[in-house]
MARFIVO-186405 format. One record per residue: x, y, z of N, C-alpha, C in turn. Coordinates in steps of 0.1 Angstrom, whole numbers, plus 2048, in hexadecimal, padded with zeros to 3 digits. Example, Ala and Ser with C-alpha at 12.3 -4.5 7.8 and 13.67 -1.06 7.14 Angstrom:
MARFIVO-186405
8847C784E87B7D384E8847DF84E 8807EA8478897F584788180084F 
//
This chain:
MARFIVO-186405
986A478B8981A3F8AD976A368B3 968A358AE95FA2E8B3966A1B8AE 95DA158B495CA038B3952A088A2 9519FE89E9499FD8939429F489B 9349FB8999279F789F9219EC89A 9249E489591F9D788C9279CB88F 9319D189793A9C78A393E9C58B1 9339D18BA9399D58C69379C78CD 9279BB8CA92A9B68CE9389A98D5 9429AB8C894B9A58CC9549AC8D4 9539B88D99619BF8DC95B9BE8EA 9659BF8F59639BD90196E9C3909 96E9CC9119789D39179779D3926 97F9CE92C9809C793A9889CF943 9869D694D9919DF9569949D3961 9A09D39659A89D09729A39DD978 9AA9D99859A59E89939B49ED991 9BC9EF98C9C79F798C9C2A01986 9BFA0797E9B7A109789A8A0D96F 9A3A10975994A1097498DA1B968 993A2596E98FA33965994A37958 9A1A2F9569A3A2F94799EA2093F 997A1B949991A0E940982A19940 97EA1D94596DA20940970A2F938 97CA3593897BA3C92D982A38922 988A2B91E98BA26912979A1E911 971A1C915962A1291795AA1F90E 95FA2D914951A3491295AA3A903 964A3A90296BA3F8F0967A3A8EB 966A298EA960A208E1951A1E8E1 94AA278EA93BA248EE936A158F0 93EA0D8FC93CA0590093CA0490C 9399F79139339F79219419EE927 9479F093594F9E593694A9D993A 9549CF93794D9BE93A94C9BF944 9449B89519489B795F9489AB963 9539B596E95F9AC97395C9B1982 9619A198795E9A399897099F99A 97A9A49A49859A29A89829A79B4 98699C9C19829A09CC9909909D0 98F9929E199B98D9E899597E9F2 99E9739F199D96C9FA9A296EA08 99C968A119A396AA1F9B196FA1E 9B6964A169C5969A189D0971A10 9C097BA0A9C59829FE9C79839F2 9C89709F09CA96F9E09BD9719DA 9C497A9CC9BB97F9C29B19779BA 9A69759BC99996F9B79969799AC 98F9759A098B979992981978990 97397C98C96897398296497B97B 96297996F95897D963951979963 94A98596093998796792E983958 93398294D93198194193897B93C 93097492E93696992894096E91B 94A96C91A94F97890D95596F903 95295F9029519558F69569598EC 95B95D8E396195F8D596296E8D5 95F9738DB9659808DC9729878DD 9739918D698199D8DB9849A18E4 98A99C8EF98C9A28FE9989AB8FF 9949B89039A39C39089A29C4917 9AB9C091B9AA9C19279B49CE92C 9B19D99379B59E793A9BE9DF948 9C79DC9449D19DD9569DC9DD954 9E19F195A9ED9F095E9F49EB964 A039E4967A099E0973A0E9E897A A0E9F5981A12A01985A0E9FA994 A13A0399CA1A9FF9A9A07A009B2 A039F79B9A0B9ED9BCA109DE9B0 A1D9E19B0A1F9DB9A0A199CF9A0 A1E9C39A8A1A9B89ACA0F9B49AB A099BC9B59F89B99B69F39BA9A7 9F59C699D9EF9CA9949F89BB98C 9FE9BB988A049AD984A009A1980 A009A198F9F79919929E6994990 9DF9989939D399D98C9D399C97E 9DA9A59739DC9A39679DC993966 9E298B96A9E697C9659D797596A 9D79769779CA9739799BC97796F 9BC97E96A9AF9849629B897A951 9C09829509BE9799409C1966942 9C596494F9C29539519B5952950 9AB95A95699B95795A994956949 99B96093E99796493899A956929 9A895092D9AA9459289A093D923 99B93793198F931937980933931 98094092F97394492797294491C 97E93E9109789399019769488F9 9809578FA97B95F8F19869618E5 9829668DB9889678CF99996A8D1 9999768D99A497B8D99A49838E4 9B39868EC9B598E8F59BF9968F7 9BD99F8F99C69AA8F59CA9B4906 9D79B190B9D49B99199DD9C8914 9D89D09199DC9DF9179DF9E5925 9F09E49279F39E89319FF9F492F 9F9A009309FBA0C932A08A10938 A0AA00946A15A0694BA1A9FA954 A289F7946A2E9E9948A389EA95A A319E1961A3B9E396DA449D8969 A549D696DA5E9D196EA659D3962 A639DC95CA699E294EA769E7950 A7C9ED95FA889F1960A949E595E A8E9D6965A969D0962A989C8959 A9C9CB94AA999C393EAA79C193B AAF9C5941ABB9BE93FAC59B994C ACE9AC947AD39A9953AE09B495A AE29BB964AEF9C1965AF99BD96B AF79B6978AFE9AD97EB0299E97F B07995982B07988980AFA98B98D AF097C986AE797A98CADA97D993 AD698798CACE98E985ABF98997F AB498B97FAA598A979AA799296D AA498D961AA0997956A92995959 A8B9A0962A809A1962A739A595C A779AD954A6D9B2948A689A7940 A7699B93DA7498F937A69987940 A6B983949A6397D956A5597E954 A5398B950A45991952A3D98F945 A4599293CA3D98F92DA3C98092B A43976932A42969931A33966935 A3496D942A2996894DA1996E943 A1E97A943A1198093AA0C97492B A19973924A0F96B916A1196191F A15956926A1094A92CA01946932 9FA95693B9EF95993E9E4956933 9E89589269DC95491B9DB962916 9E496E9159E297790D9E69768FE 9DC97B8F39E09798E59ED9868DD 9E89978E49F199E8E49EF9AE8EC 9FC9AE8EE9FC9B98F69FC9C78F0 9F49CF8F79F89E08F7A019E8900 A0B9EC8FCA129F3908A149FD904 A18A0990FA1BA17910A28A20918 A30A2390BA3DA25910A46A20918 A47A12912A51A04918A5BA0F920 A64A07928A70A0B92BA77A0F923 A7EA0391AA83A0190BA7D9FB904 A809FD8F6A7D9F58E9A7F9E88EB A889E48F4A8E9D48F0A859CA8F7 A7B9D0902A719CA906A659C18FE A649CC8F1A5C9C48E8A619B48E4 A6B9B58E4A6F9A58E5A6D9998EB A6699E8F5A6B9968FEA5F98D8FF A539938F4A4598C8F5A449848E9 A419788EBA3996F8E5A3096E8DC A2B9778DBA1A97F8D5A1D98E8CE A1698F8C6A1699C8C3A169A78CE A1B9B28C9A1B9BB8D7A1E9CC8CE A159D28D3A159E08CEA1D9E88D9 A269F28D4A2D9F88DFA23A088D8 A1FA108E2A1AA1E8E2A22A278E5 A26A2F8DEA2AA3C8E7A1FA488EB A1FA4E8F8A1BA568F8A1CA678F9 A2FA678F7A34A748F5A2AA7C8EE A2AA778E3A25A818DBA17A868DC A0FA7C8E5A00A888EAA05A8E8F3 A0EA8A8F9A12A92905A18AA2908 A22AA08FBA26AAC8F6A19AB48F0 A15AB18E4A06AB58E3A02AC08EA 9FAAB68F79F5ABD9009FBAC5909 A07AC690CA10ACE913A12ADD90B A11ADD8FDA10AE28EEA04AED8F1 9F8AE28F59E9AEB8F19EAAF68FD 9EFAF19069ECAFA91A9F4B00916 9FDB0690AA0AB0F910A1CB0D916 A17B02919A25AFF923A32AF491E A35AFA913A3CAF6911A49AFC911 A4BB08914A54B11916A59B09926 A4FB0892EA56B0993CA54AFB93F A53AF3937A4FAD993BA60AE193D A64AD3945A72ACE944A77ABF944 A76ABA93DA76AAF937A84AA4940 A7EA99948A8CA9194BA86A81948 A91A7794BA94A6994DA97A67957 A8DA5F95BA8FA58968A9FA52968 AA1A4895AAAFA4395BAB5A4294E ABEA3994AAC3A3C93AAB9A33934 AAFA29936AA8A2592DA9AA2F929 A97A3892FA8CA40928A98A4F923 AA3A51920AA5A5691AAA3A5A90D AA0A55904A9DA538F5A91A5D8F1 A85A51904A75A598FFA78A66908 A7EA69911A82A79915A85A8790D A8AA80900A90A868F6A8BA8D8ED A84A818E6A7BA808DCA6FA888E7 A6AA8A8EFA60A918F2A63AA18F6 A70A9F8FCA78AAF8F8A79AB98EA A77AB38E3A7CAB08D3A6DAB58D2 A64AB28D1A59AB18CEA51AC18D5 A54ABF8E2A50ACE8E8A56AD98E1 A62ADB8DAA6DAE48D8A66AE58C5 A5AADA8C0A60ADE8B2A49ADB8B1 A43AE38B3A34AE68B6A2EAE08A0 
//
């Protein structure tokens, strides 16, 4: 679906370096350009930001997975929507494809991080207005934000496409653990019924 062209100037789509390539192909769907962004390292490694453009009252999506290296990608994320704070735009919106520390959303043992909580804290504290995410661990994650938050599934392109090549006779469908059991299912479900 295109941007309606009578507003692109407000829309602004920003990639972290965790993935790059799905920021300039969500840039070129919407026939837009990405913002630029310089992220580069101090001596001692810590992650430096700058926007290279001014995005004042504007729509900001910002593209960063936290996928391994989780951390780095992480702290990057916070770093960019702090920077982004700073810059006075309408709204911000981070679209992260791929929530790291989502396994641990609940506590199991005495003394224990509910980490998934940890992270959504740290994210809306950063100055995000709301999130995109893609096939949470669990559902109960949505909770844990502050801000609006869209949860995506992607089963169902997935199946889809597994649908168009043929192969759905021979996918075999698993769960890493019992919390993606549900989306394991429902996408088994989905291959089996075209």
């Amino acid at each position: 679906m295109k941007h309606d062209p009578n507003h692109v100037e407000d829309l602004r789509i920003i990639s972290g370096t965790a993935n790059p390539a799905l920021a300039c192909d969500i840039a070129n769907r919407l026939g837009l350009p990405l913002t630029s962004l310089r992220v580069s390292r101090f001596a001692d490694q810590e992650i430096h930001v700058l926007i290279n453009e001014s995005v004042r009252g504007d729509d900001v999506f910002v593209i960063q997975p936290t996928c391994p290296p989780t951390s780095e990608n992480l702290v990057e994320l916070l770093i960019i929507l702090d920077a982004l704070k700073r810059a006075s735009p309408q709204r911000v919106t981070a679209v992260i494809p791929y929530y790291g520390y989502a396994r641990q959303e609940k506590k199991v043992k005495p003394r224990e991080p509910i980490t998934a909580r940890l992270v959504a804290d740290l994210i809306t504290v950063a100055g995000v207005d709301r999130i995109l995410a893609v096939d949470l661990h669990t559902q109960s994650i949505q909770g844990f934000f502050n801000c609006p938050m869209d949860h995506l599934q992607a089963g169902p392109l997935l199946a889809d496409y597994f649908l168009e090549k043929g192969l759905a006779g021979r996918a075999v469908v698993v769960s890493p653990d019992v919390g993606g059991v549900g989306t394991a299912k429902a996408f088994a479900d989905r291959m089996r019924s075209p």
